[in-house]
Each structure stands twice: as C-alpha cells, then as structure tokens.
C-alpha positions in Angstrom: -28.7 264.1 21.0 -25.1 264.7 22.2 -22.1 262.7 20.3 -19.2 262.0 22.8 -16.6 261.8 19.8 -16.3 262.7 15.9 -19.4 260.6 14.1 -18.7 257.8 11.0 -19.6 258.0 8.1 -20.0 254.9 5.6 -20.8 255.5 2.0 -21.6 252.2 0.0 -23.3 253.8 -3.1 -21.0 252.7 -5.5 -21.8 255.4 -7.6 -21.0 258.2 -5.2 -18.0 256.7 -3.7 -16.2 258.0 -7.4 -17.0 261.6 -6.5 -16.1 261.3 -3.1 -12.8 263.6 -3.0 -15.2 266.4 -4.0 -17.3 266.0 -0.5 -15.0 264.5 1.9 -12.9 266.9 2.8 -15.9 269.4 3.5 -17.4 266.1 5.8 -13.9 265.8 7.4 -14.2 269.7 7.8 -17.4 269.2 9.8 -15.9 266.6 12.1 -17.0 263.5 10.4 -15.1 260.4 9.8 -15.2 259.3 6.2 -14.9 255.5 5.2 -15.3 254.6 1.4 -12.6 252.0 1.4 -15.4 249.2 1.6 -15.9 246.1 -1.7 -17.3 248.0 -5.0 -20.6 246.0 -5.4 -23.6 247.7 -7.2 -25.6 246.3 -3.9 -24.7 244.7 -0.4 -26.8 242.1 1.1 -27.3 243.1 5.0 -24.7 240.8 6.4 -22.0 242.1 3.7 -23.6 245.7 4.3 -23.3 245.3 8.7 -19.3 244.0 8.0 -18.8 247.1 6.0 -20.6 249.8 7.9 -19.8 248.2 11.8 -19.9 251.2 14.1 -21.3 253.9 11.9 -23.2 256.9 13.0 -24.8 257.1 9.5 -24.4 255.4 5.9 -25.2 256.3 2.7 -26.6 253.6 0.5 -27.4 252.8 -2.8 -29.7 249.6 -3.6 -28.1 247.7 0.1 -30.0 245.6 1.6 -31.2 247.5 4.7 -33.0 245.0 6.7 -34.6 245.0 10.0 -31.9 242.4 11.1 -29.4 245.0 9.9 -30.6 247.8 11.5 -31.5 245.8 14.5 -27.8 245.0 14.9 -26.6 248.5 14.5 -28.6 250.6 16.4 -26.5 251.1 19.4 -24.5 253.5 16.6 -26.4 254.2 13.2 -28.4 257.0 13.7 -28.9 257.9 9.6 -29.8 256.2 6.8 -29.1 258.1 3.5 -30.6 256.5 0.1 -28.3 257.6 -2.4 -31.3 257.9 -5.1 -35.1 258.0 -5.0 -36.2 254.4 -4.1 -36.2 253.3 -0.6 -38.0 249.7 -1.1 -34.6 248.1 -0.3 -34.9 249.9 3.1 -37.2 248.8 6.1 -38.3 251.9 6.8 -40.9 251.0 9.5 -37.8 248.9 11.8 -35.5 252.0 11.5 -38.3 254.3 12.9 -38.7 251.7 15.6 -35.4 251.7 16.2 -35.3 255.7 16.0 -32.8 255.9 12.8 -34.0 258.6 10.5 -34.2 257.8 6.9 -33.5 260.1 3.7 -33.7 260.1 0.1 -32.3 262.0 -2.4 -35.8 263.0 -4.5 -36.0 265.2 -7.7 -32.3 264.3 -9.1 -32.6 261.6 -11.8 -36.1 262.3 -13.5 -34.6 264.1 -16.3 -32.4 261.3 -16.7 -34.4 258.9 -16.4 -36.7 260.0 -18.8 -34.0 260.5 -21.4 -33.2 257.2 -21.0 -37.2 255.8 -21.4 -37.1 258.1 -24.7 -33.9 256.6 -25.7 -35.4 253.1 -25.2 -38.9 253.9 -27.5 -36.8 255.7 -29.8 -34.5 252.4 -29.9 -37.3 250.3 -30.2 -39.5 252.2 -32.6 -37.2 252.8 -35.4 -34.8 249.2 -35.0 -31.5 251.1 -34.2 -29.9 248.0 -32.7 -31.4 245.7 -35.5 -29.6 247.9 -38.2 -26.9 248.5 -36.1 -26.0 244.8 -35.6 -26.8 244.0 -39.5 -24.3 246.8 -40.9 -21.4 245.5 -38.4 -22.3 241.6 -39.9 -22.0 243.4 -43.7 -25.2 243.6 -44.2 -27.5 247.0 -45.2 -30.6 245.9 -43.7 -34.0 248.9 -43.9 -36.7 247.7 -41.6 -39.6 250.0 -41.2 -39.6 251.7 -38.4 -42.7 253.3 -36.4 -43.7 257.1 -35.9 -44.0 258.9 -32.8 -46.1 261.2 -33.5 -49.8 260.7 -32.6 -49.0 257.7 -30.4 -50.3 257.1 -27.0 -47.1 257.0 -24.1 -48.8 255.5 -21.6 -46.9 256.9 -17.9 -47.6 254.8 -14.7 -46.1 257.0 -12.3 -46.4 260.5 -12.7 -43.5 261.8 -10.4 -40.5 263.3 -11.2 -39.2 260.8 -14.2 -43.0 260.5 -15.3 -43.6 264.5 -15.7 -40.4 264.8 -17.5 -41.0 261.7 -19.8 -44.2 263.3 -20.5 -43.1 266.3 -21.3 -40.6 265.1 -24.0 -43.2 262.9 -25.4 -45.4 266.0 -26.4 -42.2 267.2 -27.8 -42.1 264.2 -30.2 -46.0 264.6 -30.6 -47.0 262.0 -28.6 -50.4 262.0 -26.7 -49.7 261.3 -22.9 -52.1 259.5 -20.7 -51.1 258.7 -17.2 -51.8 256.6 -13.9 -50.8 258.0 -10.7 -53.4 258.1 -7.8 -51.3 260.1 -5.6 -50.4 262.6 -8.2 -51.4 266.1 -8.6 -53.5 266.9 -11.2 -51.2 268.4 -14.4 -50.8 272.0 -14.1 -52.1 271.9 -17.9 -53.6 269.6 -20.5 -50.8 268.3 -22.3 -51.6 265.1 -20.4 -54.7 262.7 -19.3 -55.1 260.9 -15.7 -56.6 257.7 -16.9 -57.5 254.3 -14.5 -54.6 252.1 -14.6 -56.5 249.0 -17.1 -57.4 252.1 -19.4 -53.6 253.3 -19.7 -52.7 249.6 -20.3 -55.2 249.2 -22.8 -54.5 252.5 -25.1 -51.2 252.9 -24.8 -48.8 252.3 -27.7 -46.1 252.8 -25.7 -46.4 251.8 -21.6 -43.3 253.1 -19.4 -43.1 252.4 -15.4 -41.7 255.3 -13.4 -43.1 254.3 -10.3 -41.8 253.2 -6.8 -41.6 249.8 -5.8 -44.6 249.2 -3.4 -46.9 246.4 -1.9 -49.5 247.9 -4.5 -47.4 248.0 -7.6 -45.6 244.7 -7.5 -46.1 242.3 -9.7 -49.1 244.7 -11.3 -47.6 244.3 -15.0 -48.7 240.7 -14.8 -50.3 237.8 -17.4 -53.7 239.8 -17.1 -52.2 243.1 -17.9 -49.8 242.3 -20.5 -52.5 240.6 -22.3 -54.8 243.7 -22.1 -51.5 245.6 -24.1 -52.2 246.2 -28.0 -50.2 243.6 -29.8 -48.4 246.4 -31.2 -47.2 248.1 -28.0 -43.8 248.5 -26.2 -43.3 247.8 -22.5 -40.6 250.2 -21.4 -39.2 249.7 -17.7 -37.2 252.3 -16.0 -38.3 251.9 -12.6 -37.7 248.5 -10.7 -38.1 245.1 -11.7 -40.4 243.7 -9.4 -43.1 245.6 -11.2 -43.2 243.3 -13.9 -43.8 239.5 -13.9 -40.7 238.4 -16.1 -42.2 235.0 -16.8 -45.0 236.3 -18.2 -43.6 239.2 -20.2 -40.8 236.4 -21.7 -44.3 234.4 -22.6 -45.6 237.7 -24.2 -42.9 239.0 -26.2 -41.9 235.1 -27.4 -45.8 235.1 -28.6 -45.8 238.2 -29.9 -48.5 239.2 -28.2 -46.5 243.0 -27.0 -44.4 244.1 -29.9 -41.8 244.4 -27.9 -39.7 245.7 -24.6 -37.2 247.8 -23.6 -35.9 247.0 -20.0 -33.5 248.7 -17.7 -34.3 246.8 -14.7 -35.1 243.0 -13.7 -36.7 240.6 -11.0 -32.9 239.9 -10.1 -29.6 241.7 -11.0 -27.6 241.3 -13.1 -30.0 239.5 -15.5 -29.1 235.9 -15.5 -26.9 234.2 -17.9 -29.7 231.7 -18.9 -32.5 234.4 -19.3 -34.7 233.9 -22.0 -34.3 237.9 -22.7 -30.9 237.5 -24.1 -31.9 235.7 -27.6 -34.6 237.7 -28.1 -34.5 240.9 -31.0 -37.6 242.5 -30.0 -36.1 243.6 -26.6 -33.2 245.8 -25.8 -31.7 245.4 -22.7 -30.4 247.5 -19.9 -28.4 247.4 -17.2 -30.2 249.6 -14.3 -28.2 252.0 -15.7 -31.0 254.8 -16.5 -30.1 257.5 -14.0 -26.1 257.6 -14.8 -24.8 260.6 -16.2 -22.0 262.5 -14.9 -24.5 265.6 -14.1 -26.9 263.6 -12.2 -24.1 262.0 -10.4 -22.7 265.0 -9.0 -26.2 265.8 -8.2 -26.9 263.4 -5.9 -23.7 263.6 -4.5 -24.2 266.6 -3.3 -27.7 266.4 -2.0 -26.8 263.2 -0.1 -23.6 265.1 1.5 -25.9 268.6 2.3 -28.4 266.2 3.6 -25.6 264.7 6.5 -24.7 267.9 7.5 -28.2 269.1 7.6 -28.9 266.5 10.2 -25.7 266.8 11.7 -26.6 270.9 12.7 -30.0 269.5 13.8 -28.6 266.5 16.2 -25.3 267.0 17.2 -24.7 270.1 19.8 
C-alpha cells in the first residue's frame, strides 16, 4: 500500500496521551503526523471519537467506542486501529476486517498489575482495612476479625496473563488456586487446578474475573451463579463489568448471601451517583483503575508506538 503524503496519527488513550513527549518525536521522526490535542475523556462514544480522529491513517484507543458506523465512516483514511490495552470488546473487530483496517492490542503489559491490584482487593477485604481505616479517622479504635489467606480457595476465571500472575501470588500467600479457562494451556506445574466453571464458583472462597469480555462470558456471574457462591466468599472484579449482573450482585451482597465484593469495574462508568454500591461496607470500590502504574504505563506506551511503526515498515514503501 503506497501513502501519497506523511500518515496521521490520533491517540485518544487518555492514559498514553501523558507519555506522549517520550514517543512523539521518534513518530514525527518516521514521518508521521502526531495529534493528541483531542477532549481528555476516559472513553469516546463513536461520534465524539469520528470528530476527534477525522482523517486519520491510524488511532490508538483506549475503551472508544469503535463501532461499525465509525469505522464505516472513516475508511477512506484509517488504515490502523491500535487498542491501547488488552480488551478489544469496545472494538468491532469483524467491520474493520471488512473494511480492511487491521486491528492491534497491546497483550502481556498489565497482568502483573492487574493482579496486584485483585490481591490488594482480597487483602482489603479479608482483613477490613477500610472498615478500620474509616473508624480510626471518626476517633474510634475499632478490631474486627479479619480472615486468613492461607488455605483458602482463589477461584481464577480467566487464566491469561492477569490470571497466571494472580495465581502465582496466591500460592505465595498459601492459597490453593483453582481455575476456569477453556482456552488455556494446561499449567506448566501443579501449583494450580483447571476446574468446570460451576465447580470454581462453588469452592471458591475467593472468585476473581480476569477474563475478556465475550458473547460467552457476559452476564455469566449472574442470580444462578452468585447463589451457587459460599456465603462466605468474595467476588473480586478486575476484568470488565458486563461480566457481572450488578442487580443481582447488589441483591446478593444486601442479603448477605456473598460476604462481600471488591469491584474495579461496572455495567456503566463511572458508577452512578444513585448506585446501591455506594452505602454498602462489605464492598470496596474501584474505579477501573487496576492496570495504572507508572511502569505499566510506559509499557504500553511503548508497545502501542513499536507496534505503528511495525506496521508502518510493513505498509508504507
């Protein structure tokens, strides 16, 4: 594919736009045309994301809204798609390979993080840091009793990146790991178990998502699950909301039939005003913040920029 004149570049991530002046001038070196100066929103719907990226060769998104309307509408120019992240649900995927514009990720740069951050939530959880936190700053000296790792069952549905490295800090901490993952490879040892989905529901005292948003996994932490959970357990979401039912898990947790929750992501962003979530103790919440340290930042970064000139030695003679 020839290019008649210097290609644009649109980054949206909101994230990487911060980092930029460490990548743009090697981009500009390379003969691309860098636009950043576009609305700081955590996510664009596709008619805010078309007036911000109009007559770009290639963009690179965070969670946009990257619909077949909007790629429809811009593929006389966009030739590259670049998910600045793992999860490409927000992306139609089959319209831009109709449409011949080549889609990318940036895979294997958050699961460290992102397990940190499920750990930090069970840990949270387990031992009432934000109870006693919020008691001491009222004047109070409040001890509840907490819970102990070890021996527990951390239930992992996903077993990618995040998922491996959860489970490999839950042995760390003692914890017996049992997994769901059909696509997985088996573990290279037997620090952890491939269980059926119901079963890791069922055992574990501690259930974290780490799994994509698909047709198969939406919704599947639903009424019928969550009442499988042990009373006692913790739902831990670090993956996307739409793999939970919020109505139900609000019925749940208000019941008491799940001990509790610790969520980083939601059906919508941000959590509404009016959510029942926000008056309850048993949950701490998030802000789908999990995979935002200044390491992993730069990490993506620069996968996301190798990644456009990658494709820029492969198309453009």
């Amino acid at each position: 594919m020839m290019m008649k004149k210097s290609p644009r570049l649109v980054v949206t991530a909101h994230r990487m736009k911060g980092v930029m002046s460490n990548y743009q001038p090697i981009l500009e070196k390379a003969g691309w045309q860098v636009v950043v100066n576009v609305p700081e929103k955590q996510s664009f719907s596709s008619s805010e994301l078309f007036d911000a990226t109009k007559g770009a060769t290639a963009i690179i998104v965070g969670d946009d809204e990257v619909s077949r309307e909007y790629l429809d509408s811009c593929r006389s120019t966009l030739k590259l798609v670049i998910k600045w992240g793992v999860g490409t649900d927000s992306i139609d995927k089959e319209a831009a390979a109709r449409f011949g514009i080549t889609v990318m990720n940036t895979p294997g740069v958050f699961g460290g993080e992102v397990a940190d951050m499920a750990m930090a939530y069970i840990l949270g959880l387990s031992r009432n840091i934000l109870v006693v936190d919020s008691g001491v700053r009222e004047g109070n000296w409040p001890h509840p009793v907490g819970i102990s790792l070890d021996g527990k069952v951390l239930g992992v549905i996903g077993y990618g990146d995040a998922g491996k490295n959860l489970a490999k800090r839950g042995v760390g901490f003692g914890m017996d790991i049992r997994f769901y993952d059909p696509y997985a490879d088996p573990p290279a040892d037997a620090t952890a178990k491939r269980s059926e989905l119901d079963s890791v529901v069922q055992e574990a005292d501690y259930l974290v998502l780490t799994c994509p948003s698909t047709p198969e996994t939406r919704g599947m932490i639903n009424r019928e699950r969550l009442a499988q959970m042990k009373t006692s357990a913790f739902l831990i979401n670090v993956a996307r909301g739409d793999l939970v039912e919020q109505a139900s898990l609000e019925l749940a947790l208000a019941s008491g039939e799940i001990a509790g929750a610790g969520l980083d992501v939601y059906e919508a962003e941000p959590l509404s005003a009016t959510s029942a979530l926000r008056g309850m103790n048993n949950v701490i919440l998030g802000a789908h913040n999990g995979s935002n340290t200044h390491e992993a930042l730069e990490r993506a970064s620069s996968v996301a920029a190798r990644l456009v000139l990658d494709w820029q030695e492969e198309n453009w003679a």
